[in-house]
N, CA, C and O of each residue as an XYZ file, in Angstrom:
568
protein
N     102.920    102.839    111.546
C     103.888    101.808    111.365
C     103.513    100.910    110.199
O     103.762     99.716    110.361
N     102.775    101.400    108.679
C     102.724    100.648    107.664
C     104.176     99.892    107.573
O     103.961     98.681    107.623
N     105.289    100.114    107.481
C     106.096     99.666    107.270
C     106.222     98.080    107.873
O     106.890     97.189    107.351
N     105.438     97.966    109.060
C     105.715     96.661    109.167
C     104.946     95.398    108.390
O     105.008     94.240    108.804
N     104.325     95.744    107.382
C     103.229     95.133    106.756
C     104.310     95.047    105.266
O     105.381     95.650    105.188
N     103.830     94.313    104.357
C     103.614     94.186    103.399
C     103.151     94.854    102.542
O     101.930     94.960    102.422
N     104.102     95.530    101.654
C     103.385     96.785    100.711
C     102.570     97.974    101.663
O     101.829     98.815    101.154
N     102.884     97.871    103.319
C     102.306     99.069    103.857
C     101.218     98.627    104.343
O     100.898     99.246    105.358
N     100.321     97.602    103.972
C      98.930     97.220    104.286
C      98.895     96.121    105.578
O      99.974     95.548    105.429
N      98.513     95.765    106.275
C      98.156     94.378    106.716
C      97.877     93.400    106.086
O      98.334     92.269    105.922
N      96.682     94.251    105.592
C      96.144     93.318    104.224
C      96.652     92.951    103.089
O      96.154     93.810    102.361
N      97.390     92.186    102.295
C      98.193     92.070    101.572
C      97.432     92.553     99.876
O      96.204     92.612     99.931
N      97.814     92.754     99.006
C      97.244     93.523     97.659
C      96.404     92.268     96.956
O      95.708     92.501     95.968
N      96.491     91.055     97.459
C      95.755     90.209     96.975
C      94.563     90.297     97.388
O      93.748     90.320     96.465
N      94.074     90.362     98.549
C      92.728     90.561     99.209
C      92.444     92.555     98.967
O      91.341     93.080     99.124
N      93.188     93.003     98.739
C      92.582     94.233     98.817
C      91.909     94.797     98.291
O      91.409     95.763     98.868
N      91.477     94.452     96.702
C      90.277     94.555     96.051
C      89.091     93.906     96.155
O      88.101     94.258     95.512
N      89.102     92.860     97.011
C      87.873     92.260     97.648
C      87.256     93.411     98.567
O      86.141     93.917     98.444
N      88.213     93.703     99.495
C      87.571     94.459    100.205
C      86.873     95.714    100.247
O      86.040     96.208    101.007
N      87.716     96.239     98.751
C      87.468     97.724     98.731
C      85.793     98.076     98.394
O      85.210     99.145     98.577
N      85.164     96.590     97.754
C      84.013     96.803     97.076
C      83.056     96.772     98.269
O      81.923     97.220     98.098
N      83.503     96.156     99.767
C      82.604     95.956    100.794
C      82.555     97.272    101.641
O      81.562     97.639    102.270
N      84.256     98.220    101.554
C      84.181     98.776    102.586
C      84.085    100.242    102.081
O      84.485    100.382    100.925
N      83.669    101.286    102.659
C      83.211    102.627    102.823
C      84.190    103.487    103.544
O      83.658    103.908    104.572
N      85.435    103.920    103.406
C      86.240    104.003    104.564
C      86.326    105.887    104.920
O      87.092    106.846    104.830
N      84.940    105.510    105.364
C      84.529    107.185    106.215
C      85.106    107.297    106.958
O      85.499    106.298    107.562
N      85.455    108.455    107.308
C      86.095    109.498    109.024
C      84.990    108.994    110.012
O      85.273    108.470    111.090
N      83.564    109.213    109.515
C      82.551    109.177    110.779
C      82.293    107.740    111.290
O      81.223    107.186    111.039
N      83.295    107.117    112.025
C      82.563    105.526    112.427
C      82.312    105.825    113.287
O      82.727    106.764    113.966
N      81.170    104.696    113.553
C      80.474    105.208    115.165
C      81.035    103.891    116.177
O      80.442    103.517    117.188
N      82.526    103.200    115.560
C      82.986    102.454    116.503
C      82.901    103.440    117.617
O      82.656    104.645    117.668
N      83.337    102.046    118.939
C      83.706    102.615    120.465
C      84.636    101.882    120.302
O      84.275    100.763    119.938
N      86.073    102.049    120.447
C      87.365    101.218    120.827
C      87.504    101.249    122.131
O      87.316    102.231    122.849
N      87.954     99.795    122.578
C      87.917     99.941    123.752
C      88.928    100.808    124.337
O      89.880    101.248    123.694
N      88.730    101.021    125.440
C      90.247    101.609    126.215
C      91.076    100.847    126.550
O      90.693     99.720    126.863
N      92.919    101.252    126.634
C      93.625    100.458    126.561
C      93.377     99.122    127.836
O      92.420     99.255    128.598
N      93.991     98.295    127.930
C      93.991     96.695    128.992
C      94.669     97.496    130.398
O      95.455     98.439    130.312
N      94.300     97.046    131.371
C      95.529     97.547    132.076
C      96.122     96.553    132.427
O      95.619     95.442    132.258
N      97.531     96.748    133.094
C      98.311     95.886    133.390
C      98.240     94.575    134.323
O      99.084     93.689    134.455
N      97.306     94.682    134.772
C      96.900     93.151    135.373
C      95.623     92.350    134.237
O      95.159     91.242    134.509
N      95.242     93.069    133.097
C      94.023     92.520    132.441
C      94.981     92.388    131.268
O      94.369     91.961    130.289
N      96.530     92.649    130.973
C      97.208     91.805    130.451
C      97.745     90.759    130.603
O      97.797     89.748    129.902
N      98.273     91.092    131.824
C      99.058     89.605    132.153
C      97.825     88.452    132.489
O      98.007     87.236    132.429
N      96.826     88.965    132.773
C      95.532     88.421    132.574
C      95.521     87.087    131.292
O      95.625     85.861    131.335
N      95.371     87.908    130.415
C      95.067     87.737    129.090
C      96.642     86.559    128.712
O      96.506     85.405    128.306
N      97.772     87.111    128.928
C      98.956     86.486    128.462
C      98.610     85.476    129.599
O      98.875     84.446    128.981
N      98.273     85.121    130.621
C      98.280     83.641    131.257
C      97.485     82.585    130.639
O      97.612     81.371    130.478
N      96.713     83.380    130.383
C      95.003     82.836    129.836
C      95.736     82.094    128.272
O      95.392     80.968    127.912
N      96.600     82.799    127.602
C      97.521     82.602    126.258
C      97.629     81.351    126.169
O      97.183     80.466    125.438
N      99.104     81.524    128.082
C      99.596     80.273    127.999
C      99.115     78.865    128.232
O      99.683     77.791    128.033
N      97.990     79.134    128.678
C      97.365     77.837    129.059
C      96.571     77.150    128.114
O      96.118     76.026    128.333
N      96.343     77.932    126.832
C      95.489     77.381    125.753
C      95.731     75.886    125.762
O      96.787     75.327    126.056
N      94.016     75.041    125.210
C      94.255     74.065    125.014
C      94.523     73.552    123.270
O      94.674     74.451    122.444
N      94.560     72.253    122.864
C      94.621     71.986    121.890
C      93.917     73.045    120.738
O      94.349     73.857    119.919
N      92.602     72.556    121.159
C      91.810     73.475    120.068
C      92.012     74.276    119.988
O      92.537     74.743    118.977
N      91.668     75.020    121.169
C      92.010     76.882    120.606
C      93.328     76.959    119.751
O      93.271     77.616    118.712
N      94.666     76.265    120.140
C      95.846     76.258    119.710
C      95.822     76.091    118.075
O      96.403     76.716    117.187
N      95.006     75.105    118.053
C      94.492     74.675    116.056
C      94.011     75.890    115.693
O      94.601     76.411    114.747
N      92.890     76.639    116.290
C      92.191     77.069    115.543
C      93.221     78.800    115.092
O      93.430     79.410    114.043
N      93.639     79.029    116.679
C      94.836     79.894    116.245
C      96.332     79.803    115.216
O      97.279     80.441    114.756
N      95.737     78.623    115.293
C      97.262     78.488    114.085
C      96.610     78.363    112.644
O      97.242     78.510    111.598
N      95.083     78.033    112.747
C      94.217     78.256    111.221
C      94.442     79.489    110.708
O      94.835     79.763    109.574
N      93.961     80.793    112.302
C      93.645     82.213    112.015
C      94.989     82.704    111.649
O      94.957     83.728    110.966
N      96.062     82.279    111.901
C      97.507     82.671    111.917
C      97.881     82.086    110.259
O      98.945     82.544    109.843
N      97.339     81.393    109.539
C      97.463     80.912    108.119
C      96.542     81.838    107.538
O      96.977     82.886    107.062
N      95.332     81.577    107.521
C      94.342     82.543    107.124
C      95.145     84.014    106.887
O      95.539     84.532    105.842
N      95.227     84.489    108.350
C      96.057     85.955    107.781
C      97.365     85.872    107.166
O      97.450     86.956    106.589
N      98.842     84.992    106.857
C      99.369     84.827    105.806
C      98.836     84.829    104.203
O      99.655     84.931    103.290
N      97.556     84.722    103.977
C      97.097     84.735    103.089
C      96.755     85.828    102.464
O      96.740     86.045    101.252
N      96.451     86.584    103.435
C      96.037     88.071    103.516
C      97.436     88.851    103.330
O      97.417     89.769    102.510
N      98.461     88.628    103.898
C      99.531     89.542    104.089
C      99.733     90.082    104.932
O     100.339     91.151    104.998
N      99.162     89.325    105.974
C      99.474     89.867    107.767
C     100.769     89.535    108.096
O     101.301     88.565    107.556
N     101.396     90.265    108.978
C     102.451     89.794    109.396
C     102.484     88.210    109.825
O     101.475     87.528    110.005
N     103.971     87.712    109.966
C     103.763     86.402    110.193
C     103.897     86.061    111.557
O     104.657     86.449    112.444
N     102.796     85.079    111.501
C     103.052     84.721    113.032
C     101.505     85.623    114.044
O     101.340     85.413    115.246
N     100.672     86.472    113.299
C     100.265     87.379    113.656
C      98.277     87.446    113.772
O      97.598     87.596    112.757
N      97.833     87.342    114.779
C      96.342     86.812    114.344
C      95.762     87.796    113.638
O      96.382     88.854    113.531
N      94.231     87.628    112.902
C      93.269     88.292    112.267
C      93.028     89.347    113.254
O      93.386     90.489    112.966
N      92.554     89.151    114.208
C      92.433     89.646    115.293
C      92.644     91.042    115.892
O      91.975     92.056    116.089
N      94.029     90.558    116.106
C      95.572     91.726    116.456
C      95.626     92.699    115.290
O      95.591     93.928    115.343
N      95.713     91.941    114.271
C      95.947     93.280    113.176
C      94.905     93.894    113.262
O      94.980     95.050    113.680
N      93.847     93.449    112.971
C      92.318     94.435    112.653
C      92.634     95.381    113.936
O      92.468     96.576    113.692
N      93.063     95.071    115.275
C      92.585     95.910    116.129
C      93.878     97.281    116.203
O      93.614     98.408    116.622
N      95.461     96.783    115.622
C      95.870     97.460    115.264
C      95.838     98.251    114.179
O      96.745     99.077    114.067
N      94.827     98.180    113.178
C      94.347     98.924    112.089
C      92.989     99.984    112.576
O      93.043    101.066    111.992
N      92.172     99.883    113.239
C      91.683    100.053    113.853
C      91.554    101.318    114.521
O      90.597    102.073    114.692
N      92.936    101.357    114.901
C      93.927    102.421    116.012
C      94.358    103.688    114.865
O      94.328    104.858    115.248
N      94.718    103.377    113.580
C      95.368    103.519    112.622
C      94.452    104.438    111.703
O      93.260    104.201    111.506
N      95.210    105.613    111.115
C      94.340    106.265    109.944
C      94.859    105.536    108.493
O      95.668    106.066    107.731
N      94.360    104.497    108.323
C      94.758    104.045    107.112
C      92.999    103.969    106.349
O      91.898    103.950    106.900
N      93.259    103.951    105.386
C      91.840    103.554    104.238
C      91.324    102.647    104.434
O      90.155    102.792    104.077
N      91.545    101.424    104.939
C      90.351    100.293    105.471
C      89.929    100.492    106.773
O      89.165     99.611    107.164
N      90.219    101.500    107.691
C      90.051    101.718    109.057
C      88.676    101.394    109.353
O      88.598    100.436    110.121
N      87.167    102.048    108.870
C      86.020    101.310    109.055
C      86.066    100.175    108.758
O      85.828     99.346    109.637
N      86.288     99.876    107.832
C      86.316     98.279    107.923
C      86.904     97.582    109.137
O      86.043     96.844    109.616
N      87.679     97.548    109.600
C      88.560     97.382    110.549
C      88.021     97.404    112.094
O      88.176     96.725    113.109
N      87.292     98.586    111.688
C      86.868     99.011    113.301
C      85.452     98.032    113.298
O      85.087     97.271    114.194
N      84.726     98.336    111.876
C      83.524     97.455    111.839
C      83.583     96.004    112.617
O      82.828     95.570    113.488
N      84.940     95.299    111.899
C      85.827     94.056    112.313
C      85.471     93.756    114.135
O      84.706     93.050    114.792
N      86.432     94.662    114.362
C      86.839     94.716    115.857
C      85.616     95.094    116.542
O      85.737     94.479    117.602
N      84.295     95.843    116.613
C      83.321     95.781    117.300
C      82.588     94.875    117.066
O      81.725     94.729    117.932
N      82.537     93.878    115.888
C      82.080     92.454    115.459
C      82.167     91.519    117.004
O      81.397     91.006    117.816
N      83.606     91.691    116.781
C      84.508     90.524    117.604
C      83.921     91.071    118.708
O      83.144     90.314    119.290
N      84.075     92.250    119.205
C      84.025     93.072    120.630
C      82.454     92.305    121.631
O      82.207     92.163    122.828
N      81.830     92.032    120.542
C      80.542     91.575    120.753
C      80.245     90.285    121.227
O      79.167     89.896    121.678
N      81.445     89.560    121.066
C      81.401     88.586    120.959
C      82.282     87.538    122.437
O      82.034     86.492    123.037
N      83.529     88.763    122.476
C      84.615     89.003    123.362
C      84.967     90.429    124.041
O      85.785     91.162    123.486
N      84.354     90.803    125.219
C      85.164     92.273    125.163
C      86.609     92.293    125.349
O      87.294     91.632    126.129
N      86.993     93.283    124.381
C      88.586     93.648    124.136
C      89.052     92.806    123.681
O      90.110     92.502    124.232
N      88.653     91.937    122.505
C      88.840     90.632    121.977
C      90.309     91.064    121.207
O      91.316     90.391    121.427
N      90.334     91.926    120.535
C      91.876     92.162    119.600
C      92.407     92.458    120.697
O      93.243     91.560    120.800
N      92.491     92.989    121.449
C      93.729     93.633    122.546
C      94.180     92.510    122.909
O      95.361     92.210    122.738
N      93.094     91.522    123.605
C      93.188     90.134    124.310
C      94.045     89.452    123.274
O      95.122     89.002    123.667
N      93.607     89.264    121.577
C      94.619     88.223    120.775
C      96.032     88.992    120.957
O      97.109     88.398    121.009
N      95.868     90.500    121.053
C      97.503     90.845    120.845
C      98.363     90.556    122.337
O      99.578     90.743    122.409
N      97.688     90.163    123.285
C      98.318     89.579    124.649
C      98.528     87.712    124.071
O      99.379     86.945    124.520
N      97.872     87.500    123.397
C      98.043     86.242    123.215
C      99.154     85.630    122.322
O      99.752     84.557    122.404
N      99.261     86.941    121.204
C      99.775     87.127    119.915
C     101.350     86.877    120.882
O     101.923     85.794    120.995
N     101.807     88.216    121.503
C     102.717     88.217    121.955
C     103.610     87.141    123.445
O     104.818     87.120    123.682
N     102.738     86.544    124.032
C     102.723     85.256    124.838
C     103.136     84.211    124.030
O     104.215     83.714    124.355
N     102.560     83.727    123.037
C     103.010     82.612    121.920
C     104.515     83.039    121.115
O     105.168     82.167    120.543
N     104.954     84.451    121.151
C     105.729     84.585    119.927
C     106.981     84.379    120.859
O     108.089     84.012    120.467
N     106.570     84.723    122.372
C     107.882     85.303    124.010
C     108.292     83.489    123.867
O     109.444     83.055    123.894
N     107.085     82.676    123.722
C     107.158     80.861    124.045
C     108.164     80.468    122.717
O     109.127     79.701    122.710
N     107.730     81.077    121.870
C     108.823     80.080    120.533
C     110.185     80.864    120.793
O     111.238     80.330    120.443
N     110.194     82.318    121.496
C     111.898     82.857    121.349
C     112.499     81.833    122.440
O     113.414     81.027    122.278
N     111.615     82.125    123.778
C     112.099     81.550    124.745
C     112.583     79.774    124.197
O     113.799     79.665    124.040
N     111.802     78.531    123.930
C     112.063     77.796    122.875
C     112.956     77.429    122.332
O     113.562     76.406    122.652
N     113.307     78.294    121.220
C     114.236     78.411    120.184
C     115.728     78.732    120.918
O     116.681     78.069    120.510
N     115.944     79.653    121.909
C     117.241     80.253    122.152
C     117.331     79.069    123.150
O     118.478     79.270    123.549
N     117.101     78.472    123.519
C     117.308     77.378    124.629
C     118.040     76.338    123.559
O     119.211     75.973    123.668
N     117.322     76.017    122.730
C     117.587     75.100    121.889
C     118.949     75.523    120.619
O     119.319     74.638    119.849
N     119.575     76.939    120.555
C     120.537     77.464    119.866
C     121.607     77.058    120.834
O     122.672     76.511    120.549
N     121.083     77.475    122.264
C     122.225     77.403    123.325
C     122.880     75.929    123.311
O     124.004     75.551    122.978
N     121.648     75.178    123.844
C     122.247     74.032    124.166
C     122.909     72.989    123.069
O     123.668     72.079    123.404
N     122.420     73.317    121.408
C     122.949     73.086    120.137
C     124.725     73.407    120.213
O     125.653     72.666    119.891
N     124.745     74.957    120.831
C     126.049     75.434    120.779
C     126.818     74.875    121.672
O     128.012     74.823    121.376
N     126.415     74.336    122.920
C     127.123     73.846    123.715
C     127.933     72.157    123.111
O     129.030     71.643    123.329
N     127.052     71.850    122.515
C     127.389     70.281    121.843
C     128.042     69.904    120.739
O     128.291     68.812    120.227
N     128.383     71.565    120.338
C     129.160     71.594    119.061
C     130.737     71.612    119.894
O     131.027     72.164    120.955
N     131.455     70.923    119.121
C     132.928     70.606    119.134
C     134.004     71.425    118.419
O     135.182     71.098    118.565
N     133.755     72.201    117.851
C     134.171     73.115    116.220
C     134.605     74.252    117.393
O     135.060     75.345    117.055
């Protein structure tokens, strides 16, 4: 699914010559990806989303600028993409996977977990927004 990226990449063509000089993008990684979440260690994860406090909320909306910079989708953490690149036979894939067992270390199933989070925050601004189209439409007179 390059197509949902920017020029095909996650990474946008501005950062992509930074990276190319760091990364090695062999067949043989000796990542372990995790196995998929199951369905209660999502909704897990998406409760855990909704309850964020301030900070985390800042710091996710830093990582959510940060990757605009990059050419991540919008709206979309560092995180989530790496772990959907990850998954992916694209040319930064070690890098990527390198990424995601970083994090893994740190968090297990840490990208899976941002992409439960990713998608919890994006369900809060539709949910949000269409409330606020509705009740806009209701008050219009036209």
């Amino acid at each position: 699914m390059t197509g949902d990226y920017p020029n095909g990449y996650p990474l946008g063509p501005s950062c992509l010559g930074s990276i190319c000089g760091l990364v090695n993008p062999s067949p043989l990684s000796s990542s372990r990806l995790d196995a998929p979440l199951t369905d209660q260690q999502i909704a897990t994860a998406e409760a855990r989303a909704a309850q964020e406090g301030y900070i985390h909320r800042t710091l996710v909306g830093f990582d959510q600028f940060v990757a605009s910079l990059l050419g991540i989708q919008n709206d979309q953490t560092i995180s989530s993409a790496t772990e959907i690149a990850a998954h992916k036979k694209v040319w930064y894939a070690a890098f990527a996977k390198a990424l995601n067992d970083g994090l893994d270390l740190i968090q297990r199933s840490h990208g899976q977990k941002a992409q439960a989070g990713d998608i919890t925050r994006a369900e809060e601004v539709i949910s949000t927004d269409t409330q606020a189209i509705k009740s806009e439409q209701g008050g219009n007179t036209k």
